[in-house]
C-alpha positions in Angstrom: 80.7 81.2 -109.7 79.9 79.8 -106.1 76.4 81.1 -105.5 74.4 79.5 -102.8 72.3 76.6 -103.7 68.8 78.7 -103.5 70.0 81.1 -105.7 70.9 78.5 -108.0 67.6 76.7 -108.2 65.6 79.8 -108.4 65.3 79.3 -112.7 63.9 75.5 -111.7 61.5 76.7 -109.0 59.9 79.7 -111.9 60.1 77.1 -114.4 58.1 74.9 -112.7 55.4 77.0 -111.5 55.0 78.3 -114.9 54.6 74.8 -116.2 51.6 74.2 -113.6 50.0 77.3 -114.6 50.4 77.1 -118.2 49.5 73.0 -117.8 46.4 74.4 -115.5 45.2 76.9 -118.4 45.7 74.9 -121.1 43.6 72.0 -119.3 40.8 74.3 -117.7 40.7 77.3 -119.7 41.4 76.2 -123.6 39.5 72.8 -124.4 41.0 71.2 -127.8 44.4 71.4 -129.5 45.1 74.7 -128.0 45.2 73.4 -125.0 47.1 70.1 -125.8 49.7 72.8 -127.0 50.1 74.3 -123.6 50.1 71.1 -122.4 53.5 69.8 -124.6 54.2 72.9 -123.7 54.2 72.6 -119.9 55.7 69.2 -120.2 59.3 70.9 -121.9 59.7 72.9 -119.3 59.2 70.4 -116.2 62.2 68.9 -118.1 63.9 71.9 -118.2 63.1 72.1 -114.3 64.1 69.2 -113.8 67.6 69.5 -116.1 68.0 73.0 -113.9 67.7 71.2 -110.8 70.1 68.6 -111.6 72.9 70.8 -112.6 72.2 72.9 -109.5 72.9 69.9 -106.8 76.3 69.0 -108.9 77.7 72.2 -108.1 
Protein backbone atom coordinates (compact mmCIF):
# COMPACT_ATOMS: atom_id res chain seq x y z
CA UNK A 1 0.00 0.00 0.00
CA UNK A 2 1.11 3.69 -0.86
CA UNK A 3 0.88 5.41 2.57
CA UNK A 4 2.70 8.67 2.99
CA UNK A 5 6.18 8.50 4.25
CA UNK A 6 5.26 9.78 7.97
CA UNK A 7 2.94 7.25 8.39
CA UNK A 8 5.33 4.81 7.37
CA UNK A 9 8.09 5.75 9.80
CA UNK A 10 5.84 6.20 12.67
CA UNK A 11 6.90 2.22 14.08
CA UNK A 12 10.75 3.65 13.74
CA UNK A 13 10.01 7.02 15.54
CA UNK A 14 8.04 4.72 18.76
CA UNK A 15 10.70 2.32 18.51
CA UNK A 16 13.25 4.61 19.01
CA UNK A 17 11.96 6.58 21.79
CA UNK A 18 11.25 3.47 23.57
CA UNK A 19 14.81 2.38 23.21
CA UNK A 20 16.00 5.89 24.88
CA UNK A 21 13.69 5.43 27.68
CA UNK A 22 14.18 1.81 28.35
CA UNK A 23 18.27 2.57 27.62
CA UNK A 24 17.63 5.75 30.20
CA UNK A 25 15.95 3.29 32.96
CA UNK A 26 18.09 0.72 32.70
CA UNK A 27 21.23 3.06 33.09
CA UNK A 28 19.74 5.52 35.87
CA UNK A 29 17.15 3.60 37.53
CA UNK A 30 18.45 -0.30 37.68
CA UNK A 31 22.31 -0.43 38.53
CA UNK A 32 23.78 -4.08 37.63
CA UNK A 33 22.74 -6.84 35.21
CA UNK A 34 19.26 -5.64 35.26
CA UNK A 35 20.07 -2.84 33.80
CA UNK A 36 22.70 -4.12 31.28
CA UNK A 37 19.57 -6.21 30.21
CA UNK A 38 17.62 -3.09 29.32
CA UNK A 39 20.49 -1.87 27.90
CA UNK A 40 20.92 -5.12 25.07
CA UNK A 41 17.61 -4.55 25.18
CA UNK A 42 17.49 -0.90 23.91
CA UNK A 43 20.29 -1.62 21.57
CA UNK A 44 17.78 -4.39 19.46
CA UNK A 45 15.43 -2.13 19.00
CA UNK A 46 17.59 0.98 17.60
CA UNK A 47 18.31 -1.69 15.05
CA UNK A 48 14.99 -2.41 14.50
CA UNK A 49 14.48 1.52 14.12
CA UNK A 50 16.91 1.75 12.14
CA UNK A 51 15.77 -1.60 9.80
CA UNK A 52 12.17 0.33 9.97
CA UNK A 53 13.57 3.36 8.65
CA UNK A 54 15.40 1.87 5.86
CA UNK A 55 12.53 0.04 4.47
CA UNK A 56 10.45 3.12 4.80
CA UNK A 57 12.70 5.43 2.36
CA UNK A 58 12.78 2.42 -0.27
CA UNK A 59 9.18 2.62 -0.74
Amino acid sequence: MNFPLFARIIPGIITVIAAIFLFYIGFVNIRGFEGAAYGILAFFLVIFAVISFIMAKKQ
